[in-house]
C-alpha positions in Angstrom: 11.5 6.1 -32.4 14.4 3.9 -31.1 12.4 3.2 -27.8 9.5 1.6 -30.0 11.5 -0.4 -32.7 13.8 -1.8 -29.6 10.0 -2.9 -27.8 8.4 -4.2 -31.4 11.6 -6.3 -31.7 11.7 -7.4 -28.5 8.1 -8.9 -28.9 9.0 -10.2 -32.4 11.6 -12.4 -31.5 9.8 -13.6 -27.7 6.3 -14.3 -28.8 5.1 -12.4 -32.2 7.3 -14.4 -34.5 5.1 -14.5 -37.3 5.2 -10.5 -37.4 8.0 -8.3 -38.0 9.3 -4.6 -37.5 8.8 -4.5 -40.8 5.2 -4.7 -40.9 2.5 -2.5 -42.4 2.0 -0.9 -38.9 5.3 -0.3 -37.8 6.5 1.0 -41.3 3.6 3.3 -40.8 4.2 4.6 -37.0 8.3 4.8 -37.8 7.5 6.9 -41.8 5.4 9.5 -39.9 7.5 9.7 -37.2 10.6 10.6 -39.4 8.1 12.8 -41.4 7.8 14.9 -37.8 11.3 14.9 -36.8 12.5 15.9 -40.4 10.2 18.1 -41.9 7.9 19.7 -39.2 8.0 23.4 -39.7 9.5 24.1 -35.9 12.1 22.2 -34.0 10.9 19.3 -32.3 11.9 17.1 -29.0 11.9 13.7 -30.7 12.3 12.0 -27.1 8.7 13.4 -26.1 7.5 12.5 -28.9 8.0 8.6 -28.6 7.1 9.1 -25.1 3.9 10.7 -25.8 3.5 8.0 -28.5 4.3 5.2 -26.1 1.7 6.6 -23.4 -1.0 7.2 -26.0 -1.0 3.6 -27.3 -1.0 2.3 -23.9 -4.2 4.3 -23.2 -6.0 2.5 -25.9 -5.3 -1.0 -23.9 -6.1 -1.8 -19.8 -6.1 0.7 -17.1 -3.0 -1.2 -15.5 -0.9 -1.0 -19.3 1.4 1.9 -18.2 4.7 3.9 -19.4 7.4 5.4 -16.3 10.6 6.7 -17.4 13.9 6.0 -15.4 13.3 8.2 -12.4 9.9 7.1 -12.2 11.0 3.4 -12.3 13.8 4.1 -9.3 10.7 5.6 -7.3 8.3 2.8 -8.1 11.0 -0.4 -7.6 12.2 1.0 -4.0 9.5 -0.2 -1.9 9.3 -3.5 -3.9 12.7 -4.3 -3.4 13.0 -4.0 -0.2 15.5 -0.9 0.5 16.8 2.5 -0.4 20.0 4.5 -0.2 19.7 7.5 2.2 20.4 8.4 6.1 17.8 6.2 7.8 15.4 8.5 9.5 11.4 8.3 10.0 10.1 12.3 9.6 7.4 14.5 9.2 7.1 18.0 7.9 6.5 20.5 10.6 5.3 23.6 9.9 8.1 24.0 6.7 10.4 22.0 9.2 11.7 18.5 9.3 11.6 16.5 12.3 12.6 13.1 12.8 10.1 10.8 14.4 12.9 8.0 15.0 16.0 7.3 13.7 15.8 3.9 11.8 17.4 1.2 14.6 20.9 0.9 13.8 21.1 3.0 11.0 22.9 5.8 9.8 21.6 8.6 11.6 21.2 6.8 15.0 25.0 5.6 14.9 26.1 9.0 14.6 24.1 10.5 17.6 21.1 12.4 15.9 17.5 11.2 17.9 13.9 11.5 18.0 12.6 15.2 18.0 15.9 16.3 16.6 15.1 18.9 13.5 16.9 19.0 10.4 17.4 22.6 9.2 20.6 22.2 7.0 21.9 19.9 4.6 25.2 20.0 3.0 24.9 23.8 4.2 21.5 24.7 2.2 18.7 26.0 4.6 15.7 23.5 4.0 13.3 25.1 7.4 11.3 27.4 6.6 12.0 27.7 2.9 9.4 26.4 1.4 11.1 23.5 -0.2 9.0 21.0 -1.5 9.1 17.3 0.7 9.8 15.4 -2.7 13.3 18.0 -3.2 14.5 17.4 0.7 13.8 13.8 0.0 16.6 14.5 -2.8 18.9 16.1 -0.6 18.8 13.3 2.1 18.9 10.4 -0.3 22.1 9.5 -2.4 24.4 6.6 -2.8 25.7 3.9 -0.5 28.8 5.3 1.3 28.6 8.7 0.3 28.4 11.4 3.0 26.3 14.0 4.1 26.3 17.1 6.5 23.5 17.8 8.3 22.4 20.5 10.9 20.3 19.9 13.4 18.5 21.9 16.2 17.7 19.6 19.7 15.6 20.5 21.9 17.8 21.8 25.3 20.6 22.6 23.6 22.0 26.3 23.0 23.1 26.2 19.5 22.7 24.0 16.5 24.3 20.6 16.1 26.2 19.8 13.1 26.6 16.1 11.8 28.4 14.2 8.9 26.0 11.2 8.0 27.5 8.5 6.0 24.8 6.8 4.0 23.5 3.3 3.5 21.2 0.9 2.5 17.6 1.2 4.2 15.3 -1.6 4.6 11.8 -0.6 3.9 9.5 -3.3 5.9 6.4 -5.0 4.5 4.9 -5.7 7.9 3.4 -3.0 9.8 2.6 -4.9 12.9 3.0 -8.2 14.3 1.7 -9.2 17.5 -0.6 -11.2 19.8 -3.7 -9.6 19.5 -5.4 -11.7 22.5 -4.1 -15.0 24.4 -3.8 -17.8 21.2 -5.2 -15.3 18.4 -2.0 -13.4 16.5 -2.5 -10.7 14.1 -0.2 -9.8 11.3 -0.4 -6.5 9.3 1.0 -6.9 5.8 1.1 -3.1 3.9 2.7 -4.2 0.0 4.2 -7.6 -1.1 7.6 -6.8 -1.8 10.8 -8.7 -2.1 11.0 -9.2 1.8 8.1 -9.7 2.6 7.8 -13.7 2.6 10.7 -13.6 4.8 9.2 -11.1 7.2 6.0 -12.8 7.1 7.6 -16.5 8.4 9.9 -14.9 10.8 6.5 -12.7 12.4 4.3 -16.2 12.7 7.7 -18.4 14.1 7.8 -15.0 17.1 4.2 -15.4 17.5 3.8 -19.2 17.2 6.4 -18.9 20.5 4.4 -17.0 22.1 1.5 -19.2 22.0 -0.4 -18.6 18.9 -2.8 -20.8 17.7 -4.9 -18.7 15.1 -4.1 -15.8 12.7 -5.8 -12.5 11.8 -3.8 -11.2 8.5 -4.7 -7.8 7.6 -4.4 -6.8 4.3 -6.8 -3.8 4.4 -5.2 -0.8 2.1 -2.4 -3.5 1.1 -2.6 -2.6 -2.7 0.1 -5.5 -4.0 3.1 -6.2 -5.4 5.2 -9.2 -6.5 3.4 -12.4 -7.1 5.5 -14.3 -5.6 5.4 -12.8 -2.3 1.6 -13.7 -2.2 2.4 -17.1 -3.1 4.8 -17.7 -0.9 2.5 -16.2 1.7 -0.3 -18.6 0.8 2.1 -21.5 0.9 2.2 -21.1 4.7 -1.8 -22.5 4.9 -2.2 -24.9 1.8 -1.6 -28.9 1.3 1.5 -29.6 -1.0 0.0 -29.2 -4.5 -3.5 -27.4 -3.8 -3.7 -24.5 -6.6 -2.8 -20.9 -5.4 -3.5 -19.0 -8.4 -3.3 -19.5 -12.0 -2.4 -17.2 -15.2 -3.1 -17.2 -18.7 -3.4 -14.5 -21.6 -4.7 -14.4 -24.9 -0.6 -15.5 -25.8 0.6 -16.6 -22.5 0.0 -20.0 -21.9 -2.0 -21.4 -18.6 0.8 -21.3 -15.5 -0.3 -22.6 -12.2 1.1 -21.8 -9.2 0.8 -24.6 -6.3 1.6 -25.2 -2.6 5.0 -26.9 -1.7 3.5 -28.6 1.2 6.1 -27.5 3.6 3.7 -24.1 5.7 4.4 -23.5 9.0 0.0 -22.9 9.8 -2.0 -25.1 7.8 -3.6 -26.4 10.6 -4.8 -23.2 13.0 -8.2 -21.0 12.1 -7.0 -17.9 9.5 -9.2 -14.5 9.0 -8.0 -12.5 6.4 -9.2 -9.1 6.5 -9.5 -6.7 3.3 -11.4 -3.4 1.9 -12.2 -1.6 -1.3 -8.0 -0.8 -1.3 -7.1 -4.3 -1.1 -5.6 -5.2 -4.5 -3.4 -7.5 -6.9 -1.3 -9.5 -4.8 -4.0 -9.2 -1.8 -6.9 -10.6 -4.1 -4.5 -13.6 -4.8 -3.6 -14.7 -1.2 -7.9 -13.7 0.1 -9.0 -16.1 -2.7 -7.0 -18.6 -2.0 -8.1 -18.9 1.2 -11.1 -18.5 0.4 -11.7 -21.1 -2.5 -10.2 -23.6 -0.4 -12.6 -23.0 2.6 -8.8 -22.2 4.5 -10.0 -19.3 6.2 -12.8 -16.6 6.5 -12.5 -13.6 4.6 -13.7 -10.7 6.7 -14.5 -6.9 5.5 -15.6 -5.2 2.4 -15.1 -6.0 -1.3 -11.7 -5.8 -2.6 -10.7 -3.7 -5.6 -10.6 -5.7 -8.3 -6.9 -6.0 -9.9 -6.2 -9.2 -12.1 -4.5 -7.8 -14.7 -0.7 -9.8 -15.1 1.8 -6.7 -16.3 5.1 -7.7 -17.7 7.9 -5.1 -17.4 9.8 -4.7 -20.6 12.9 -2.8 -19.5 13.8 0.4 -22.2 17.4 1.1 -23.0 17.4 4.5 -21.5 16.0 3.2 -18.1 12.6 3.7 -18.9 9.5 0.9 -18.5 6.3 -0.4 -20.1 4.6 -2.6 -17.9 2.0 -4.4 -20.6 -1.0 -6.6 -19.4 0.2 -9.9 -20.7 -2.3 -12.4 -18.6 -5.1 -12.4 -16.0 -5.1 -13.9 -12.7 -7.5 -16.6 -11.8 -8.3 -17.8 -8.4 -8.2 -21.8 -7.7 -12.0 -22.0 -8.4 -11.6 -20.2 -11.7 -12.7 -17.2 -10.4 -11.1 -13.9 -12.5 -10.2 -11.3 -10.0 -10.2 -8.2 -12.5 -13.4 -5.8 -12.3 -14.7 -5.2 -15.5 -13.2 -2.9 -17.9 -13.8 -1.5 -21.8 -10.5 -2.3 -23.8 -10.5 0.4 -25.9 -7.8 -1.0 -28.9 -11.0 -3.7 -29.4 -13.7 -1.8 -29.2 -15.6 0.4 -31.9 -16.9 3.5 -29.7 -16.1 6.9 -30.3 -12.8 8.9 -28.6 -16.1 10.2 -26.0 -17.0 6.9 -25.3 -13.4 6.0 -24.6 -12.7 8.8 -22.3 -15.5 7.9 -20.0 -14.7 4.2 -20.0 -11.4 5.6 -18.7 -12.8 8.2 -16.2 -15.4 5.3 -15.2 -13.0 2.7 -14.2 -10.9 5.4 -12.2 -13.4 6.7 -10.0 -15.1 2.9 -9.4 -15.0 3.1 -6.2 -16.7 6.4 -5.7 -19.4 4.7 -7.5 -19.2 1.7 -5.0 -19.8 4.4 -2.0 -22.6 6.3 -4.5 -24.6 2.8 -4.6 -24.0 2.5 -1.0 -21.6 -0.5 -1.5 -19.4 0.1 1.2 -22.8 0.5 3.9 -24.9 -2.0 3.0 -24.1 -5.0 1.7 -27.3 -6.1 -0.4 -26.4 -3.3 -2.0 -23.8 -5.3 -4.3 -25.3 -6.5 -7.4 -23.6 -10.0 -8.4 -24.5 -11.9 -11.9 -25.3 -15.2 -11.3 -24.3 -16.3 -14.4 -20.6 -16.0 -12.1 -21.4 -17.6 -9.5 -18.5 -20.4 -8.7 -18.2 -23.0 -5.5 -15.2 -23.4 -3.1 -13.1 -26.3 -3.1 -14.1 -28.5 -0.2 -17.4 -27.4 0.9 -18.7 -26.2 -1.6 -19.8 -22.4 -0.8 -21.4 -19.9 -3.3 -18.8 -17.5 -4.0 -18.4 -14.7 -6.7 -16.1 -13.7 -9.5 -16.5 -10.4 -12.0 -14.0 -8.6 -10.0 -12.5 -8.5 -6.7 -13.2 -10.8 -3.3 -16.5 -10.7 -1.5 -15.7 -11.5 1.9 -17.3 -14.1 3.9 -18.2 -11.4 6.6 -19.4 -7.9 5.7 -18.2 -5.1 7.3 -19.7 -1.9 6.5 -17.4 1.7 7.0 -18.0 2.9 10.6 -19.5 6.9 10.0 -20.8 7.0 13.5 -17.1 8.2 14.4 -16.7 10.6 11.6 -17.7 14.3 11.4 -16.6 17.0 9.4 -14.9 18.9 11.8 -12.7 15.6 12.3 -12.1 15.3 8.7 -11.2 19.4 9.2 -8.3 18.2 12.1 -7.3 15.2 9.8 -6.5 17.5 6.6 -5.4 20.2 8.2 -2.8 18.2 9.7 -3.6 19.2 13.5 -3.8 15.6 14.8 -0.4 15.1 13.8 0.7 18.9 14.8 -0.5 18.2 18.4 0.9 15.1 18.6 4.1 16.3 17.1 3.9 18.9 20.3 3.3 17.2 23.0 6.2 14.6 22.1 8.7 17.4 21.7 7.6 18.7 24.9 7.0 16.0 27.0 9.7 13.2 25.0 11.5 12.2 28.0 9.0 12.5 31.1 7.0 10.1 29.1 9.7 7.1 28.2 10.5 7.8 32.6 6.5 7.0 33.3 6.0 4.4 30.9 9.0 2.8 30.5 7.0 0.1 28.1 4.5 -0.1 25.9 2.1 -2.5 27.8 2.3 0.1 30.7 1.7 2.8 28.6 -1.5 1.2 26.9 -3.3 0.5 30.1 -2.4 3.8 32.2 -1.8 6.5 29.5 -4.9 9.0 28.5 -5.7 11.8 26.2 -5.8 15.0 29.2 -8.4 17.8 28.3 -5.2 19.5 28.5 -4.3 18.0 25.5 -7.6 18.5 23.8 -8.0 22.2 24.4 -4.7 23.0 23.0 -5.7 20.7 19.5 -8.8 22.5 20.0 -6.7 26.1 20.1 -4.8 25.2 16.7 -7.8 24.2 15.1 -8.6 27.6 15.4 -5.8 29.1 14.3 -5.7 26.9 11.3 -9.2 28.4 10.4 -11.7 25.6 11.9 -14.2 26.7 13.5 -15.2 24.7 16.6 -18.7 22.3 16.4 -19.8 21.4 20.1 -21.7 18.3 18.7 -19.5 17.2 16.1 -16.9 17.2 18.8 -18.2 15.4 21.0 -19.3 12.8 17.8 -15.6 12.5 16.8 -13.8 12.8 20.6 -13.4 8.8 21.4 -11.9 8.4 17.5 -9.7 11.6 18.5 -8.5 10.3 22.0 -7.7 7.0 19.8 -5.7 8.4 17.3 -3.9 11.0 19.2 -3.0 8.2 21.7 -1.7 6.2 18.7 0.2 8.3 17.1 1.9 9.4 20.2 2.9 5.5 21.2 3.9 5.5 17.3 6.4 8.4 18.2 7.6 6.5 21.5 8.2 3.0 20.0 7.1 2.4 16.7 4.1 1.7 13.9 3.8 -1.5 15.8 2.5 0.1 18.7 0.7 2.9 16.7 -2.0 -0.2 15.0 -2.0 -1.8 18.5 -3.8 1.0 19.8 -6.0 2.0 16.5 -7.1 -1.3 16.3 -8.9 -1.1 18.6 -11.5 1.3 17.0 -11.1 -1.3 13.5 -14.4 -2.6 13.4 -12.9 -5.4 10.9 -10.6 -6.1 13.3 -13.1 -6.4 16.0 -15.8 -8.7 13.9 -12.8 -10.8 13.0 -11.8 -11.5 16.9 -15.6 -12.2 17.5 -16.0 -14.7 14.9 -12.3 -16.7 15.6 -12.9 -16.8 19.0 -16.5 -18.5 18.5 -18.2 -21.1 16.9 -19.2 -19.2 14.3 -16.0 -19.5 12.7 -16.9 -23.2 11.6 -20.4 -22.3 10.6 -18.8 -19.8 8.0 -16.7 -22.5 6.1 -19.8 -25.1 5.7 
């Protein structure tokens, strides 16, 4: 009950100043839950309670209105923020075993000797191979505060016995960029995977490497990016704007309009931009592709973004727990809301039924999307034209009721994809195999391709290779499909070929070769590279 006085006060005095604690309603809520803790004929856990009164309350609101408690938040903040606490390794479960992709560069671990391929079987002298421990409770194990040390026991391939080290740990940095890198002669591509708190920094120092190189235009992919901080998306769209063009604005039934505008000072407000985004592409991603796009900036390229415009405000709980509450919407530069549409249940009069499947409905919205054909065919998406809104210079038809409808369609590419593929990718074989032939093969293959470039051109997926992915699929219960195979083998050779140079080098390496077998990617060099670029912005 103390958890919901401390948030009822904490509105009161911020914005609700004309209602009190002492109010009809929270008399009410804090009389039956003393009734409960004080006379209920068993014992009960008056912590849960609130808890469960908290989440139930924020049910009746937005989809995006959510309770974590303390553990939760730690979990939910670290990617945000930028860094964690542990020994700085990149890993994989293998087979009930932990094996280390790479080390993180100058990290921990690498200072201390342990490399790629190395397996972790001990820590702190409990067996964690072949135990069955769950990944979240190694995770645990590894992870713990800045300085403190850790013993680990590891078994290298080559060497007789196992390898014992003592780990002292640090601060890790978790990136925002996945890749950076020229994607052709003048065209540079930029893969951004959350807006966090590095992320504006990462961004500017990626396009000041690239603009040495010789870029001239920009491909930023935020396909599967699904957000963050706001003001990581502004400062991202601050590189392209004119000093006071509108980013983004917010306002709520009691926040008051706040617009967000460009400084004037971006690095690339000159050079052609394609922003590339799918049905994942959320929040923070929405903010920075409408932009763009309302300010005939750049071409939006892909599929129709989620839909997440919903403003939450964390409102930090005593014992370390969090409400985020919707406070605001976000509102593109034309006006455009970016939030799909939604039944607020606290407003509405249906019955507890009806509620449920507003709930269930707006979860599985983008099953529907695929259902309707949505994300195939792109007259399939029904817009109301009673939305309809123009960009800022040219004045283009585009949408609003819920996410961004790129400039460019492009549908999912099926042709690829099989069900005995989808068998390899859920079974985990691709990345067994691959896991494989690295251990096995590790050092003869940094000797032949001593970099990356070398590696892309020469290096190819043997039959070798193939049969013995083709031999654990068996044993993992799949049976073999001639003509599926043969469907699936050019997305196979590319993705076993990625992840391998991922295991080499790094996720940089691994989305150069993928992309290749992106088709947004591919539309997205067709169109920069061509006149067709300008048609798309008149």
């Amino acid at each position: 009950m103390k958890k919901i006085l401390y948030i009822l006060f904490a509105l009161t005095t911020a914005t609700l100043q004309a209602q009190t604690v002492n109010g009809p309603a929270a008399r009410k809520l804090q009389m039956a839950e003393f009734a409960i803790t004080n006379l209920y004929v068993d014992e009960v856990d008056e912590d849960r309670l609130v808890e469960a009164a908290i989440i139930e309350m924020l049910e009746k609101l937005d989809p995006h209105s959510t309770y974590s408690d303390a553990e939760e938040v730690k979990k939910m903040n670290e990617p945000l923020q930028g860094n964690f606490e542990g020994i700085g390794v990149q890993f994989q479960m293998v087979e009930d075993t932990l094996f280390i992709v790479q080390p993180v560069s100058n990290g921990p671990s690498e200072k201390v000797g342990i490399l790629a391929g190395d397996r972790i079987i001990a820590v702190n002298d409990t067996t964690i191979a072949g135990v069955k421990m769950s990944q979240e409770e190694i995770m645990s194990r590894l992870r713990g505060p800045k300085g403190t040390q850790v013993e680990l026991t590891i078994v290298r391939r080559g060497v007789g016995g196992p390898l014992r080290f003592t780990v002292k740990r640090d601060k890790i940095p978790i990136f925002s960029l996945d890749a950076s890198y020229m994607i052709e002669p003048r065209i540079g591509y930029i893969r951004v995977n959350r807006f966090g708190a590095t992320t504006a920094e990462e961004f500017s120092t990626a396009m000041k490497d690239l603009q040495k190189k010789g870029m001239k235009d920009l491909i930023i992919d935020l396909q599967g990016n699904g957000g963050g901080y706001l003001n990581a998306a502004i400062d991202m769209v601050n590189e392209f704007l004119q000093q006071k063009e509108l980013i983004v604005y917010t306002e709520g039934r009691a926040s008051k309009r706040s617009d967000f505008l460009a400084k004037g000072d971006g690095k690339f407000k000159n050079g052609r931009v394609i922003v590339l985004v799918d049905e994942y592409s959320a929040s923070a991603s929405e903010i920075v592709a409408g932009a763009i796009q309302d300010w005939d900036r750049g071409v939006i390229v892909g599929r129709r973004s989620f839909g997440k415009g919903l403003v939450q405000r964390p409102i930090d709980l005593p014992d370390g727990s969090m409400i985020r509450l919707t406070i605001a919407r976000y509102y593109t530069p034309s006006g455009r809301s970016i939030q799909k549409p939604y039944e607020s249940s606290a407003l509405a009069t249906d019955s507890i039924q009806n509620e449920e499947s507003n709930s269930l409905r707006y979860r599985r919205e983008l099953l529907d999307r695929y259902n309707r054909g949505e994300l195939i065919h792109a007259d399939s998406i029904q817009f109301v034209d009673s939305l309809i809104t123009y960009t800022l210079r040219s004045g283009r038809v585009v949408y609003g009721g819920g996410g961004i409808m790129p400039d460019v369609f492009v549908p999912i590419d099926t042709t690829l994809y099989t069900n005995y593929h989808r068998n390899l990718v859920a079974k985990g074989v691709i990345l067994k195999i691959t896991t494989q032939y690295i251990d096995h093969n590790r050092n003869q293959l940094l000797s032949t391709y001593k970099k990356f470039d070398t590696f892309d051109e020469k290096f190819e997926v043997d039959e070798q290779l193939l049969a013995r992915m083709r031999e654990l699929a068996g044993e993992e219960g799949i049976a073999f499909d001639e003509e599926q195979y043969q469907t699936s083998l050019p997305l196979i050779r590319t993705q076993l070929k990625a992840l391998i140079a991922r295991d080499l080098w790094d996720i940089n390496e691994y989305f150069r070769v993928i992309n290749t077998t992106n088709q947004s990617v591919i539309r997205a060099l067709e169109i920069i590279r061509s006149p067709e670029y300008e048609e798309l912005l008149k």
